[in-house]
N, C-alpha and C positions, 0 to 999 in steps of 0.2 A: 485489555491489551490493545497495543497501537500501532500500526506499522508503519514507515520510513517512507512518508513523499511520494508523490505522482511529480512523473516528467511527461513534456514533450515537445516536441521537433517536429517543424515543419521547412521543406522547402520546393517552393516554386517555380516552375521553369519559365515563368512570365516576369520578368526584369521588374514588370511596374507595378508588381501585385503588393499590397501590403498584406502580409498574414499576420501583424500584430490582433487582430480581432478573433482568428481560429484559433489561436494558441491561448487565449483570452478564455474562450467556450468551451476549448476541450481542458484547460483547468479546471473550468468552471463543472464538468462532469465526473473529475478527478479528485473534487473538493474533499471524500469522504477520505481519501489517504492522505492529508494532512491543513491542519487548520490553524498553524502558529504563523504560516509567514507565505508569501506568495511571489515570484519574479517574473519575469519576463527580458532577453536579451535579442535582439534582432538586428540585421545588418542588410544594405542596401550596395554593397560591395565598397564602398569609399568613404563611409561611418557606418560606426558600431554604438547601438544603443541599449542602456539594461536601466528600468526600475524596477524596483522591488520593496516591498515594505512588510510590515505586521501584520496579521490579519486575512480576514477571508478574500477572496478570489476580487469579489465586487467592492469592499472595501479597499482595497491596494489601489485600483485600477478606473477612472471613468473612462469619458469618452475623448477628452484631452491630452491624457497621458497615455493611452492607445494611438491616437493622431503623432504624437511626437516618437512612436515606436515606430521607423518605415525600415524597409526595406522585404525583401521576396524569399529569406531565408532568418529561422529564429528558432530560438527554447524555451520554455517553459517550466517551473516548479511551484510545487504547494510544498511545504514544509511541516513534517510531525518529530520533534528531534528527539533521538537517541543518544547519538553523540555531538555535545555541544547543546550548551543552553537553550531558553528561545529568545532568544536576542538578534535586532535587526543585524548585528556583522556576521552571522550565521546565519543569514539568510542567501538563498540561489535566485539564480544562477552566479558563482562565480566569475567576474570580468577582469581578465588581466590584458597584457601582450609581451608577446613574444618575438625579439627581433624586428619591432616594428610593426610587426601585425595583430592583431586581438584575437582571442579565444576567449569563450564564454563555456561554462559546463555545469551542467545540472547534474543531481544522483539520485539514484535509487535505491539504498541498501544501507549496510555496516560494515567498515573493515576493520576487523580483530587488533591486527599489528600496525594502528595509525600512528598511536602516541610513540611507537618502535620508530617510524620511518618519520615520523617528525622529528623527533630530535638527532639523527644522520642530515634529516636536510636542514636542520637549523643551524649547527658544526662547519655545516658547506656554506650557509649565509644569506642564508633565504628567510626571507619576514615574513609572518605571519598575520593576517587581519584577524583572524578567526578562529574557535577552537573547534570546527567541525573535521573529520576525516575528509568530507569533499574536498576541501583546498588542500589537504594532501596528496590527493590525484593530480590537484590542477595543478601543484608545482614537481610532481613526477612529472607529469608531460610537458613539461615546460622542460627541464634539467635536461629530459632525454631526445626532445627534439633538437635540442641545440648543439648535440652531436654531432648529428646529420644529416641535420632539417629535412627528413621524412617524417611525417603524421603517423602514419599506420607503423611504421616501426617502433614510429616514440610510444605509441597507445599501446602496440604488442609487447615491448619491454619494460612499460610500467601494470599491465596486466599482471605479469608473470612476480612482481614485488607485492602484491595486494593477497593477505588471505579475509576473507568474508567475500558479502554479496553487494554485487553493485552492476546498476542497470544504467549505462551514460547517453547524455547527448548531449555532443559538443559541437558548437560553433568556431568553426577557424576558416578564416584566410575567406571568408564569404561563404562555405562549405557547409555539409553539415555531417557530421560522424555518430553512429550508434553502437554503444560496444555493450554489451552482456557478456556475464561472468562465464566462465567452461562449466560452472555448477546448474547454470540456471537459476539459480533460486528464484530472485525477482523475475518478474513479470515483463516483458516488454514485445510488442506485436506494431507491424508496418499494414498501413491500406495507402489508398490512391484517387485522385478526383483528376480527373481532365487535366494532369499535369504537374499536378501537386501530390507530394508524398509527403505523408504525414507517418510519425512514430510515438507510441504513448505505451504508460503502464497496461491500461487497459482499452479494450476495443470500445468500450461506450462513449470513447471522447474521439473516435471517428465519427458516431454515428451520428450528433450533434450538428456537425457541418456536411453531411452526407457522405463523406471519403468511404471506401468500401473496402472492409478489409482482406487482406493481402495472403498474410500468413505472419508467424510468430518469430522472432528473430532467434535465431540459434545459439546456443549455450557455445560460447569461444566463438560468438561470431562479429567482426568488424563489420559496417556497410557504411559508405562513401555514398554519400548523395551528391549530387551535381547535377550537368544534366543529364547524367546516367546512373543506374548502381552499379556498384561494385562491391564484390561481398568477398570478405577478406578471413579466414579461421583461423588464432591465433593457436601456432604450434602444437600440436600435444593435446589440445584441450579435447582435441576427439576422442582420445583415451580414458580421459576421466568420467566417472560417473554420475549422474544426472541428480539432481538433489532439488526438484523445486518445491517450492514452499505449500507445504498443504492447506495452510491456515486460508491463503488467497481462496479454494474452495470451500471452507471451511465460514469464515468469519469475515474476512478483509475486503474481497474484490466484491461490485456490485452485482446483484444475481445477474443483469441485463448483459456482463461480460463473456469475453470468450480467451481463455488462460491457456497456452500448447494447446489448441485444437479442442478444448473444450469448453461447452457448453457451461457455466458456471450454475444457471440455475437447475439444467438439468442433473448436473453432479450431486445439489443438494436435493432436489427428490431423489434420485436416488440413496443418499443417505436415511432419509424418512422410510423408504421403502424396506431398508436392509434392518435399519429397527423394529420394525415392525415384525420381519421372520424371525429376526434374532431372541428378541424378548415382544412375543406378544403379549395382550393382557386384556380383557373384560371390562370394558370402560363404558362413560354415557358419550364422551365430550374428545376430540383431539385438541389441543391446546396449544401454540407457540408463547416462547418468551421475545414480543419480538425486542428489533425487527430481522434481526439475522436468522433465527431460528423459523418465519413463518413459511418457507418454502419445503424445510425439511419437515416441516408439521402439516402441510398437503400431503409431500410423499406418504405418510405415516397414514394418513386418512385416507389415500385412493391406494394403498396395501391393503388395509385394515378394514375399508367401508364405514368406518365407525366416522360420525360427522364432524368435518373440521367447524371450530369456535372460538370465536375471543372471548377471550376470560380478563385480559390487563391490556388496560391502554398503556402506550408510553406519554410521557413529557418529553419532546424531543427538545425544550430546552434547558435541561439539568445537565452541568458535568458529569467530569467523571466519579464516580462513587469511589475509587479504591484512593483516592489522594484524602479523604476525610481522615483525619488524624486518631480518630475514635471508634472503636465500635460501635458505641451508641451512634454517635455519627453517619457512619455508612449506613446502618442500618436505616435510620432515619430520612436519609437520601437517596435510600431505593426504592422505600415506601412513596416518595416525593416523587422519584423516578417511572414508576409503574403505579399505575390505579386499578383496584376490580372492578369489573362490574359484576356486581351480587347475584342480580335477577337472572345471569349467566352460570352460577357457582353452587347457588344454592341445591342443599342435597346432592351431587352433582358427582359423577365418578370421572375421573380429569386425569388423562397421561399428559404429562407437560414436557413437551420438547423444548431443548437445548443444547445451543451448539457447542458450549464448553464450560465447565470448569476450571475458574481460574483458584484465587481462594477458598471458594466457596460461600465468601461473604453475602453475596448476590442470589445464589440459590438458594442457603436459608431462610435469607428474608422472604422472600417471594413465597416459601413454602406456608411460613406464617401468615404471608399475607392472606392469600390462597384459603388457610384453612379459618382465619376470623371472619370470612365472607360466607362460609358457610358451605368450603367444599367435602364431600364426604369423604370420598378417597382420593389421594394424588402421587400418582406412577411417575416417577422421575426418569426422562433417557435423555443420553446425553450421545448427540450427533459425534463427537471428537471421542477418539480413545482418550484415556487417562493423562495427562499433561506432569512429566516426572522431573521434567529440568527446564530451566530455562532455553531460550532460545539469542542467540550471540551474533545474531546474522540479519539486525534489522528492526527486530521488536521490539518494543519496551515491555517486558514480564517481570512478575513476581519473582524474584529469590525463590531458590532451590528449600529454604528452609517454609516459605511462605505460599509454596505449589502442596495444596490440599491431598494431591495423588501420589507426594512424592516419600510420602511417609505412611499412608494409609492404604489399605486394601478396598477393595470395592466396598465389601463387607460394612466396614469405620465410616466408609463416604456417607454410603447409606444413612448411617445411624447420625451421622454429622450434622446431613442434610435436613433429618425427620420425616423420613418421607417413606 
């Protein structure tokens, strides 16, 4: 599974600062939420500049095209696509204008009813560069500020037209706007340095340039940067109910993060800890699959006492295994993907943590792997409850026919697995 883009916004109350370089580095710590495309837009209050291209953060970007990004307020995006290709005109930050003046905006999310409100605004007469839902927002707030050239009303009644999840940062008028959804889903938190405020998916792309963070931006909540905040809550949205994304703790966000006030790595020891009560077991070895699962495979060791060990290297350069066309295939591309080491395995009684089942393509091989190295027993737990449907709000997931849990009982996983 993959999740939807890292943003971020920064602006400075120092006229002559260029922050094309922090929004540079706090991508660059962002990189793991998406690896197809990268932008950057910034504005110096009397030009507006955006490149963006294919490819990772340092690929897009030297030190050239950083020089030609000026001015003391900008956005930032990585790009993983869900909706829309991976193609450069799908790529962010979006740059248009309105009325004369420029707007730039990055996203963080899925909206359900895009290709709904694309074809209402194509009827109206609005062109299209892209097939991503992002420039669907950007031409809602476009349509709706030209009402009545207010921002935060245009932003609050193209809010109220969008269902899925989306975490913005928009550049207008020299400005800089942060809006999250009333649900929460995605992820988005504000810190501060001597003047400069900065806003990202995750706090680890404060900590890069030292900004310190603040607190998490609220579910329905507008904020106006300038040289003041202003924090703005769209209608209503205080009544709805809080839906953020568990997988952020789960698999997505970096452990080093901090998601609503929590701890991310500490989340996943405790994960490790609660399997550890839930189903203990008589083992030699704790074991992670990493690299997402080796925090919750501590927790599971300083629960349990029983010693954490590596048992599988990763190849952190091998794609993704579930795009192989073949079983033989995948198979063979996560044996490529994970290595044993033996002299770790052998004879060897092994709970192996992991943070989820998707297929389950993944955990049988491994289980094979595992046991031609010569482990004796291997206990399967899995940090995520059972995964039954897809997710419509951001993810790229397996089909509901091709989610291992959504058809099987614990019982079947088990035997699926061989373990």
């Amino acid at each position: 599974m993959k999740d939807k883009c890292g943003i971020v916004g920064i602006y400075s109350s120092n006229k002559d600062k260029n922050i094309a370089p922090h929004i540079y580095y706090g991508l660059y710590a962002l990189q793991h939420r998406g690896q197809e495309s990268a932008g950057i837009s910034t504005s110096n209050g009397k030009i507006s500049y955006t490149h963006k291209g294919m490819g990772l953060v340092y690929e897009v970007f030297n030190g050239k095209k950083l020089k030609k990004l000026k001015g003391n307020v900008g956005i930032g995006h990585v790009r993983y696509s869900t909706t829309g290709k991976s193609r450069i005109e799908n790529s962010q930050p979006f740059h248009t204008r309105i009325d004369g003046l420029d707007i730039a905006i990055a996203h963080n999310g899925d909206i359900v009813n895009s290709w709904e409100l694309r074809r209402k605004l194509e009827k109206e007469g609005h062109t299209f560069k892209s097939t991503t839902d992002s420039e669907v927002i950007t031409h809602l707030i476009r349509r709706e500020y030209q009402k009545d050239n207010n921002i935060i009303k245009a932003i609050e009644k193209t809010s109220k037209q969008l269902i899925g999840s989306y975490s913005l940062v928009i550049l207008f008028n020299h400005e800089l706007y942060v809006v999250r959804d009333p649900l929460g889903i995605k992820p988005l938190a504000l810190a501060e340095k001597n003047g400069t405020w900065m806003v990202a998916s995750e706090s680890v792309a404060f900590d890069v340039i030292g900004a310190e963070y603040q607190r998490d931006i609220q579910p329905g909540e507008i904020i106006h940067l300038n040289n003041k905040i202003e924090s703005h809550i769209i209608k209503g949205s205080e009544k709805i109910r809080r839906a953020h994304c568990m997988f952020e703790y789960v698999y997505f966000a970096r452990p080093d993060s901090i998601i609503d006030g929590r701890n991310v790595y500490e989340v996943r020891l405790n994960i490790g800890r609660a399997l550890h009560r839930e189903h203990p077991v008589d083992v030699d070895i704790v074991m992670p699959v990493p690299d997402s699962a080796i925090t919750a495979a501590i927790g599971y060791s300083r629960e349990s006492g029983i010693p954490y060990g590596e048992g599988l290297i990763k190849n952190r350069y091998v794609g993704r295994t579930f795009i192989m066309p073949t079983q033989e295939e995948r198979e063979t591309a996560v044996k490529l993907k994970m290595n044993p080491i033996k002299s770790e395995l052998e004879n060897k009684r092994i709970v192996l943590i992991d943070d989820s089942i998707v297929r389950g393509t993944t955990s049988k091989a491994l289980i094979d792997v595992l046991k031609e190295a010569g482990a004796r027993e291997i206990h399967l737990r899995i940090g995520c409850p059972p995964i039954i449907s897809p997710c419509y709000y951001g993810i790229a997931m397996a089909t509901k026919e091709e989610l291992l849990a959504s058809n099987k009982t614990i019982k079947e996983i088990r035997g699926h697995t061989r373990c």
